[in-house]
Structure formats: structure tokens, C-alpha cells
C-alpha positions as CSV (number, residue, x, y, z in Angstrom):
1,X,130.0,45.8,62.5
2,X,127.2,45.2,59.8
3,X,124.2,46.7,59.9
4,X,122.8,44.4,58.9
5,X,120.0,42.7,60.7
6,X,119.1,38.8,61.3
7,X,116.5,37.1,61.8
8,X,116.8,33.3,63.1
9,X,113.7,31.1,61.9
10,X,113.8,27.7,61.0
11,X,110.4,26.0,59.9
12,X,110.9,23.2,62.0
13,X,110.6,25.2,65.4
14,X,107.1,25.2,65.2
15,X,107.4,21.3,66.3
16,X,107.9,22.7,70.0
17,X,104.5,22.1,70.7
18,X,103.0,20.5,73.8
19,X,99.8,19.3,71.9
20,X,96.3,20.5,71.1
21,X,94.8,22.9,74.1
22,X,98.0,24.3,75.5
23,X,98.1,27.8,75.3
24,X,101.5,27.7,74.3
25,X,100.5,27.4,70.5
26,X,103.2,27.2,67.9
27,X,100.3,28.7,65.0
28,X,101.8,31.6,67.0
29,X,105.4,31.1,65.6
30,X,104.0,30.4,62.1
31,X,101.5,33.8,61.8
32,X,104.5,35.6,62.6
33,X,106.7,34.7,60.1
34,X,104.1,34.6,57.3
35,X,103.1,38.5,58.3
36,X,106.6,39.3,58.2
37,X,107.0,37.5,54.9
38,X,103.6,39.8,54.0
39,X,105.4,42.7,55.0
40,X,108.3,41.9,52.7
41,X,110.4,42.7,55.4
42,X,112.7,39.3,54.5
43,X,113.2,40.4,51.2
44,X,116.5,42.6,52.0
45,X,116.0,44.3,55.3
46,X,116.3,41.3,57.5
47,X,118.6,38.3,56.2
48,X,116.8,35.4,57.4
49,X,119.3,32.9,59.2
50,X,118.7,29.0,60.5
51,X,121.4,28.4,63.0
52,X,121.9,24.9,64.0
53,X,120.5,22.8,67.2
54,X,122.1,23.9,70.4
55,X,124.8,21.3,71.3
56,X,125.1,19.3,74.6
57,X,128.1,21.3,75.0
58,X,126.4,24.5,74.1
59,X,123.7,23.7,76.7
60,X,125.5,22.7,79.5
61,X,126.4,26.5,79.8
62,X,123.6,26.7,81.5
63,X,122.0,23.2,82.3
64,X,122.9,20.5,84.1
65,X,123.8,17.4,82.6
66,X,121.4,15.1,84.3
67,X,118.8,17.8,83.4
68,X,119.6,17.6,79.6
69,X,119.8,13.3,79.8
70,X,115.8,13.4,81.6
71,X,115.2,16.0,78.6
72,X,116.4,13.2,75.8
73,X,114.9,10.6,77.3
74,X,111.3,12.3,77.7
75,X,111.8,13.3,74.3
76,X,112.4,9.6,73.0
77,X,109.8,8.3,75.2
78,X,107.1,11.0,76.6
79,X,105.7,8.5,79.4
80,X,109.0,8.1,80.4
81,X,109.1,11.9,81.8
82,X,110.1,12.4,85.2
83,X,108.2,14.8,87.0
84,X,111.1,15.8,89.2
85,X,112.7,17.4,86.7
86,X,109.5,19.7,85.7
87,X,108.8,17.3,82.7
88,X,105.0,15.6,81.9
89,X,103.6,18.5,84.0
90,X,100.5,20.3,82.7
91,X,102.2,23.2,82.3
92,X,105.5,21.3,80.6
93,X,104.1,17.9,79.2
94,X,106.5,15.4,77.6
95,X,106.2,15.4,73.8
96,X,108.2,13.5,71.3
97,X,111.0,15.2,69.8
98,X,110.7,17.5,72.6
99,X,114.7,17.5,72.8
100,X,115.3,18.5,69.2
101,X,113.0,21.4,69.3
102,X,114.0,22.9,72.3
103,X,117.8,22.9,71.4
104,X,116.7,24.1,68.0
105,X,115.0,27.6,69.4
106,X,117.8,27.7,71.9
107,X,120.5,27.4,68.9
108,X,118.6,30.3,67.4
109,X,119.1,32.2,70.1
110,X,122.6,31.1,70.5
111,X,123.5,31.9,67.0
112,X,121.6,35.6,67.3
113,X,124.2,36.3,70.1
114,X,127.4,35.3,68.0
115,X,126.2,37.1,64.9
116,X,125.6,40.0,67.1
117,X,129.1,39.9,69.0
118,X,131.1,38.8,66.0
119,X,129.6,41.7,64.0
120,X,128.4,39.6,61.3
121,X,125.0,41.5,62.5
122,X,124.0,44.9,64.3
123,X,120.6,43.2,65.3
124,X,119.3,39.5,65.3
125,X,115.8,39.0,66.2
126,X,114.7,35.4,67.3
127,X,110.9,35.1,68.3
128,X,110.5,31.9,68.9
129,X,112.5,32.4,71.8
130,X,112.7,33.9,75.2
131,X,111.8,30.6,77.2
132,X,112.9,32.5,79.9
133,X,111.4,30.1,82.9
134,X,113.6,27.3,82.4
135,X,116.1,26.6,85.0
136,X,119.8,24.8,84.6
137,X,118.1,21.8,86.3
138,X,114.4,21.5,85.1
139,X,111.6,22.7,83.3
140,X,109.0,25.2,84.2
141,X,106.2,27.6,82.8
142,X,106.4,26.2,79.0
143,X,109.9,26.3,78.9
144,X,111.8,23.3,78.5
145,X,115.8,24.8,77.7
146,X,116.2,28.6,78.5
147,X,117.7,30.1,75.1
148,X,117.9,33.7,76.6
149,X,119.9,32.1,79.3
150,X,122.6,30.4,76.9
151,X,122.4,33.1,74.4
152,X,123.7,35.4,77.3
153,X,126.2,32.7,78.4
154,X,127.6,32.3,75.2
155,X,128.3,35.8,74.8
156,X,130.4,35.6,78.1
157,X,132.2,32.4,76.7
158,X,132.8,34.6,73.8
159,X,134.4,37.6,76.0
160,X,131.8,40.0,76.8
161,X,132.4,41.5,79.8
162,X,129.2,43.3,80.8
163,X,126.1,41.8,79.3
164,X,122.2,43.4,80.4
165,X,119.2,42.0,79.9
166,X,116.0,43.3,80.0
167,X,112.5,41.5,80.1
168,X,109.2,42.8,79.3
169,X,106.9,39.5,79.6
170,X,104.4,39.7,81.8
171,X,105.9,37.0,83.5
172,X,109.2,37.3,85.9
173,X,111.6,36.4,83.7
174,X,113.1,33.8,86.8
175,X,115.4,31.7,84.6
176,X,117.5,33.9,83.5
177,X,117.9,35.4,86.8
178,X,118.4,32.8,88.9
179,X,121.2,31.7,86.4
180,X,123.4,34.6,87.1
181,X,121.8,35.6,90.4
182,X,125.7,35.7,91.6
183,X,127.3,36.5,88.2
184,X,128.7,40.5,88.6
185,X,128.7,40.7,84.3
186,X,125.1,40.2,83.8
187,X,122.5,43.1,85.0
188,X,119.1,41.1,84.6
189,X,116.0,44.1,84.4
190,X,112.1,42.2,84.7
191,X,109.3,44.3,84.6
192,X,105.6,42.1,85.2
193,X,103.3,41.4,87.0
194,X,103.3,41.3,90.8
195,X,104.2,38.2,92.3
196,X,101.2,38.1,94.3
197,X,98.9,37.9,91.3
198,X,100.6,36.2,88.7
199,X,103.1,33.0,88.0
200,X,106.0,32.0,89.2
201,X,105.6,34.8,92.4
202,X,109.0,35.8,92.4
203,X,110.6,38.6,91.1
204,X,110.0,40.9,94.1
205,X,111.7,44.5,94.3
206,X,114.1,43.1,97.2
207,X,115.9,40.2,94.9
208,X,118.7,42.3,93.6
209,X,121.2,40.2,93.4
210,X,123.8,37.3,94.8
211,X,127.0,37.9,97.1
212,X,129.6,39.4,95.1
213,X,126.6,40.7,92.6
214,X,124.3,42.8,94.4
215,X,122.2,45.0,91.9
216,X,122.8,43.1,89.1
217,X,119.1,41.9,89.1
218,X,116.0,44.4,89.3
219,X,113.0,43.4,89.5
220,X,109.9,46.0,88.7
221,X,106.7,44.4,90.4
222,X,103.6,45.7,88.5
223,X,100.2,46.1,90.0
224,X,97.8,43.7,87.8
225,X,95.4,46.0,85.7
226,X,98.4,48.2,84.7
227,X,97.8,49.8,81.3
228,X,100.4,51.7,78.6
229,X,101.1,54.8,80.4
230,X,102.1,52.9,83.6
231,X,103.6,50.3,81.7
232,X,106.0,52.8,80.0
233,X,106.2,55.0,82.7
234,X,108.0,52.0,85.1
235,X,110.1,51.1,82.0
236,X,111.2,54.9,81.5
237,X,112.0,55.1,85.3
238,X,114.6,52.2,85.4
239,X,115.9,50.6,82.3
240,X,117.9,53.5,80.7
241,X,119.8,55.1,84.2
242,X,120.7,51.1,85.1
243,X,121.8,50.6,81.8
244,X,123.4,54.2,81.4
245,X,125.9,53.2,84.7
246,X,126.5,49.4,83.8
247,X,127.7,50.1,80.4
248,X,127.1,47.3,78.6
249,X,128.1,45.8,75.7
250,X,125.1,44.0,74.3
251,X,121.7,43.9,75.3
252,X,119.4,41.0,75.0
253,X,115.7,41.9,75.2
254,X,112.7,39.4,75.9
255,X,109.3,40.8,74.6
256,X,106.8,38.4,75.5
257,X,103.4,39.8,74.0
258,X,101.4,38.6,77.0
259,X,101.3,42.1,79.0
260,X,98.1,43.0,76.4
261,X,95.0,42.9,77.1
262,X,93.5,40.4,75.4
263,X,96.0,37.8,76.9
264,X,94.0,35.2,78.4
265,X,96.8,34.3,81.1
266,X,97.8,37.2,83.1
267,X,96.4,40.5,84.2
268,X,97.9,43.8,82.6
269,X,96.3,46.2,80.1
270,X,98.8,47.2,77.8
271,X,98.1,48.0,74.3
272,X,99.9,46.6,70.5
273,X,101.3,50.0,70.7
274,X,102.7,50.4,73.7
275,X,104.7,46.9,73.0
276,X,105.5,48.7,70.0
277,X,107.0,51.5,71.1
278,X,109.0,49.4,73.9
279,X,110.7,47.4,71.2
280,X,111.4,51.4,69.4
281,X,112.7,52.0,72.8
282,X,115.2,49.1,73.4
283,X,116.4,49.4,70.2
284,X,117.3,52.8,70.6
285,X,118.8,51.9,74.4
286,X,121.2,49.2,72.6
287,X,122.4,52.1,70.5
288,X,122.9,54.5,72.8
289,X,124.7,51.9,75.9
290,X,125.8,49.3,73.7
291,X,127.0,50.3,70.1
292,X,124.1,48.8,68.9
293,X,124.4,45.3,70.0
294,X,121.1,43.9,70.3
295,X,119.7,40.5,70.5
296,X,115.8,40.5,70.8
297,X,113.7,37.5,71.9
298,X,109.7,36.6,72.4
299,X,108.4,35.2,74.8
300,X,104.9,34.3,76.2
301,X,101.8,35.8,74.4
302,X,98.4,33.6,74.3
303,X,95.9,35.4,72.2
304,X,97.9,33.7,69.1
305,X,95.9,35.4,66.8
306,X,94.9,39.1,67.6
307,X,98.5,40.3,69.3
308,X,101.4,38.0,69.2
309,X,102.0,37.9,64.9
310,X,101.8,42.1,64.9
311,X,103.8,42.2,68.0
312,X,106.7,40.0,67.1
313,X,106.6,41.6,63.6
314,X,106.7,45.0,65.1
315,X,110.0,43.7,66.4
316,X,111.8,42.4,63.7
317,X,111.1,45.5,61.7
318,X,112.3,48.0,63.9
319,X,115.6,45.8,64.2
320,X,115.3,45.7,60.5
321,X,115.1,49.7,60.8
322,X,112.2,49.4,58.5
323,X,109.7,50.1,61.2
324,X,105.5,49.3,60.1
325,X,103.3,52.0,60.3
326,X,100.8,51.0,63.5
327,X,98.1,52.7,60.7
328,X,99.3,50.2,57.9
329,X,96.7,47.7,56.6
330,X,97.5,44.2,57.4
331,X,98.0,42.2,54.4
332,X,94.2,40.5,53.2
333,X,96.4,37.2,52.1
334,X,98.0,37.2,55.6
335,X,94.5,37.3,56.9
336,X,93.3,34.6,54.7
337,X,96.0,32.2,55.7
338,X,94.6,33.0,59.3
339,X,91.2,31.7,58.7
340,X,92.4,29.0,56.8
341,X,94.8,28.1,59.9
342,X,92.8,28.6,62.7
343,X,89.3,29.7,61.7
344,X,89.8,33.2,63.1
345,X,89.3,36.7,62.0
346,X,92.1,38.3,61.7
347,X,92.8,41.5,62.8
348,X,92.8,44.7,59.8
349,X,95.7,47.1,60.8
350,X,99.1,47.2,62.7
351,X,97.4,48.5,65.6
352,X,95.1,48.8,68.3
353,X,94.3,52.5,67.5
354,X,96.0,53.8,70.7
355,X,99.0,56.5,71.1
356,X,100.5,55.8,74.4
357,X,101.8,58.5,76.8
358,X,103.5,58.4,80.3
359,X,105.0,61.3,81.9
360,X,108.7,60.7,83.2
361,X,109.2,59.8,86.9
362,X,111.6,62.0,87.7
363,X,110.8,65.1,85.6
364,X,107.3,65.0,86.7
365,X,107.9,63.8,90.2
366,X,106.0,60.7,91.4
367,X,102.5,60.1,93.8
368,X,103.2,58.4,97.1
369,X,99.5,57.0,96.8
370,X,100.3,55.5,93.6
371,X,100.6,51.8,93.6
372,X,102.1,52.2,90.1
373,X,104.7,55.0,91.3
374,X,105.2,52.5,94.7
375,X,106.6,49.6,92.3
376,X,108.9,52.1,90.6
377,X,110.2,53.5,94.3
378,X,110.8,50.2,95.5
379,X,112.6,48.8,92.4
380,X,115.1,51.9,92.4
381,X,115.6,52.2,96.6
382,X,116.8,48.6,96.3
383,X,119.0,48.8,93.3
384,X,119.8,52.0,92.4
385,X,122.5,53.1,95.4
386,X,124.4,50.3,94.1
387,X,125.0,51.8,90.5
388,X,126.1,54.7,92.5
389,X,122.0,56.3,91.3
390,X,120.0,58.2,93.6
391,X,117.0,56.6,94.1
């Protein structure tokens, strides 16, 4: 395997873009790779990659085909979308050329997961991705085709037998679950925010899984107002013991950047740094479960400005294994290409000055009281005995 790391980005990504006043910004997409340019970091650690446009064929892993025709047809003619398929919503309006740049980010995602399994690359990092709400029949929660979705189905085509995937968006990551809700060689892991607070309300501790695949999805249902050391804490107590007993041999990661607290969309108080130090930790879980095999994804993340760009380039340097220091300046013609683009101040360093702890759930024991420590209980009661884990 090379160890090497890739990192998909073509320009033209940033036309998936549902128009001026949705939070779903693509300035997002285009801050990001310009601080990781700043950073140098595609100057030898990461070999930036454009894969091609996800194919019909390539998407009907996942979506169906009258699903993919309402897609192409919106995307020719935007009044032309039909709501029954999720399209011309406020959440997913019709846009032209809406087609190409959705099977664009998904082909990035794609190609991530065959560098990855091929070995042409240890790591492959695609932020523009991890639309993880799409369904195989219809659009939902800014997400028109689910890369993470085909990326994982195209590493099954390709012979993986045992793939996880773990999502830290502060968002359920339903897509991608539903999708293999009865497929026993995918372990899906969501940690967000409780359903009862917080889009699309599902992703409850008792979904664990379809007949024939019970356990292979967990489902970590935070109490809004959770901050870094309950954050990390919940992701401590169940991602490494599920992964440790289902073995597999890649993991695919979606780090949506909209658990902080500046996020204008959901409800969660987690810091730069403790995203940060999740992406540390999944990289170091791929190595220690999977030989390495790691395909990471974004997500969702709305304050464009402030979190998303040092998030997402947090990420593709620790898959770089050139990891920033959270004290490091940020780049002054980074920030000036911020002001020019949006008219904001851009933040000064790499971090949000915190240095997140969280005590371990079962070395430290756990509060009954705790809402926090309730979440974690329920996730691993309704999972864990079928991994053979004590709860």
C-alpha cells in the first residue's frame, strides 16, 4: 500500500450550490482548499486527485433509476423539479447543472474509496463530500446523491468484505444507514444530536439494524448543548470496541463541522479542537482495525467562515500525517482572500484556544443521572451484546 495520501478536489465542485441564502454555501468548499493550499500541505504531503463524474452505472449502486432520471431532468430544467422526489424543496432546490455537480462530489468520493482499496493511497480525504442525507430514491437535507453511500458500495463491488463507517455530523447520518439498514458487511456508527431536537429525528439508540443485520447500525443520540468532553467522551465509549470486534477493512469517516458552536443550524457545543482531535482519533482507529484504510469525508458545517476551512484542513493534514499545530497562525493571505470573498474577518490561528478532555466511560465508571452518560448506556445496551460486548 502507498502511504501516500489523496486528496480529491476538483474546482468545479463548488458549482453544487443551491443559490444565494442557503446555508449550504459552496465559499465553504473554496476557503478550504485555499487554506490548505496556504498551509502548503498540496505541495508533497497530499497528492491532489480530480476523479471523474460518478457514472449512471456507478450511481445506481445506490439510487434508483427513476430517482437519477428526476435528478437530470431538474438539472436541465429547475422548474421542472418534482417535489416527490425531494427536489425544488427549500431545503433541496432545483438548480441547473444540479446533476453534474452532484455526480462530480460523489465521483470524488467514489474514486477516494478505490485509491484507498487498490492501495494506490493509505488515506484520501474528500471534503466536499459526506452528503450523507440522500436516499437511493430522493433528495433530502442538502443532499442531492449520497457519495458516502456509493463510496461504501463501491468498495463492496470491489470485494471488501467488512466495511464501517462512522459519522460525526451533528446530523444523523440517515442515508447511509438506511442504505445498508439490512446489509451484514457494513457497521454504520452516527453520533448527533437527539432526534427530538434536531433534523431528520431519527437515529434513535434502538435502530440497530435490519433482519439478518442486527447491530450493524449504532446510533449515539446526544443531548443538545453537549460540549468537547461529552462529545469525546460518547465517541471514546463506542467507536473503538465496535470497531475492535467487527474488524474491518476500511473505514470511511464523515466529519461534518456543524457540532461547533458557532453553527447556526443545530445545537451542540463542541470546540475546533475537539473536531480536531476526532479526525487524530479516526485516523489512528483506521490504523489500528483497518491497516490504515481510511476514506474521510465532510459534511454539514454553516458558519462557512469561522469553523468549516480550519476543520476540513485539520483533516486533510492529519491524513497527510503532517498534522497543523491548533497554535499555528493562519496564513494573513488566506485571510485576505476571506475578506475579499465574503467580507468577513477571518479567524487568526488554528484554533479555538481549547484543550479538550473527557474521562473514559468505562475506566472512570459512568453517572446514572447523566443524560450524557444515558445516551452512551442506551447506544451500547442495544448494540453491544451483538458484537459479543458487554454493555
Amino acid at each position: 500500500m502507498s502511504g501516500r495520501a489523496q486528496l480529491m478536489w476538483d474546482e468545479a465542485v463548488t458549482g453544487y450550490d443551491f443559490g444565494p441564502g442557503h446555508p449550504m454555501d459552496p465559499v465553504r468548499l473554496a476557503l478550504t482548499m485555499r487554506l490548505v493550499e496556504a498551509f502548503e500541505l498540496d505541495r508533497g504531503p497530499l497528492e491532489v486527485v480530480a476523479a471523474k463524474p460518478a457514472g449512471d452505472s456507478t450511481l445506481r449502486l445506490v439510487h434508483r433509476e427513476d430517482y437519477i432520471a428526476a435528478v437530470r431532468r431538474a438539472s436541465a430544467d429547475p422548474a421542472a423539479a418534482d417535489l416527490s422526489y425531494g427536489l425544488g424543496t427549500a431545503d433541496d432546490p432545483a438548480f441547473a447543472g444540479m446533476h453534474e455537480a452532484s455526480a462530480l462530489i460523489a465521483g470524488q468520493s467514489v474514486g477516494a474509496a478505490e485509491a484507498v482499496w487498490r492501495g494506490d493511497a493509505a488515506h484520501a480525504v474528500n471534503f466536499a463530500g459526506g452528503l450523507h442525507h440522500g436516499m437511493p430514491g430522493g433528495a433530502s437535507g442538502f443532499c442531492i446523491y449520497n457519495d458516502a453511500s456509493l463510496a461504501i458500495a463501491r468498495l463492496l463491488e470491489l470485494g471488501a468484505e467488512r466495511v464501517a463507517y462512522v459519522d460525526v455530523d451533528v446530523h444523523h447520518g440517515d442515508g447511509v444507514q438506511a442504505t445498508f439498514w439490512e446489509d451484514p458487511r457494513v457497521l454504520t456508527i452516527s453520533l448527533h444530536e437527539h432526534p427530538r431536537t434536531l433534523f431528520p429525528q431519527t437515529g434513535w439508540p434502538e435502530e440497530t439494524g435490519g433482519e439478518g443485520a442486527e447491530g450493524t447500525a449504532a446510533n449515539v443520540a446526544l443531548p443538545a448543548g453537549t460540549g468537547d468532553e461529552g462529545w469525546l467522551r460518547a465517541f471514546h465509549a463506542v467507536v473503538p470496541e465496535l470497531l475492535g470486534a467487527f474488524r474491518p477493512q476500511v473505514i470511511v469517516t464523515q466529519h461534518g463541522a456543524d457540532t461547533h458552536f458557532e453553527d447556526p443550524l443545530a445545537h451542540l457545543a463542541v470546540s475546533l479542537d475537539a473536531q480536531r482531535a476526532v479526525a487524530a482519533a479516526c485516523h489512528d482507529l483506521a490504523h489500528q482495525y483497518a491497516d490504515g484504510r481510511w476514506v474521510a469525508l465532510g459534511g454539514g458545517g454553516y458558519a462557512v467562515v469561522d469553523v468549516v476551512p480550519r476543520s476540513w484542513t485539520h483533516l486533510a493534514a492529519i491524513a497527510a500525517g503532517r498534522p497543523i499545530d491548533p497554535a499555528a497562525m493562519v496564513p494573513e493571505h488566506w485571510r485576505h482572500e476571506v475578506f475579499r470573498r465574503t467580507r468577513q474577518l477571518a479567524p487568526h490561528r488554528m484554533t479555538d484556544g481549547r484543550t479538550p478532555q473527557w474521562r473514559d466511560f468505562v475506566d472512570d465508571g459512568y453517572d446514572p443521572a447523566d443524560r450524557l452518560d444515558q445516551a452512551v448506556l442506551a447506544t451500547r445496551r442495544a448494540v453491544f451484546p451483538s458484537h459479543g460486548l458487554l454493555p
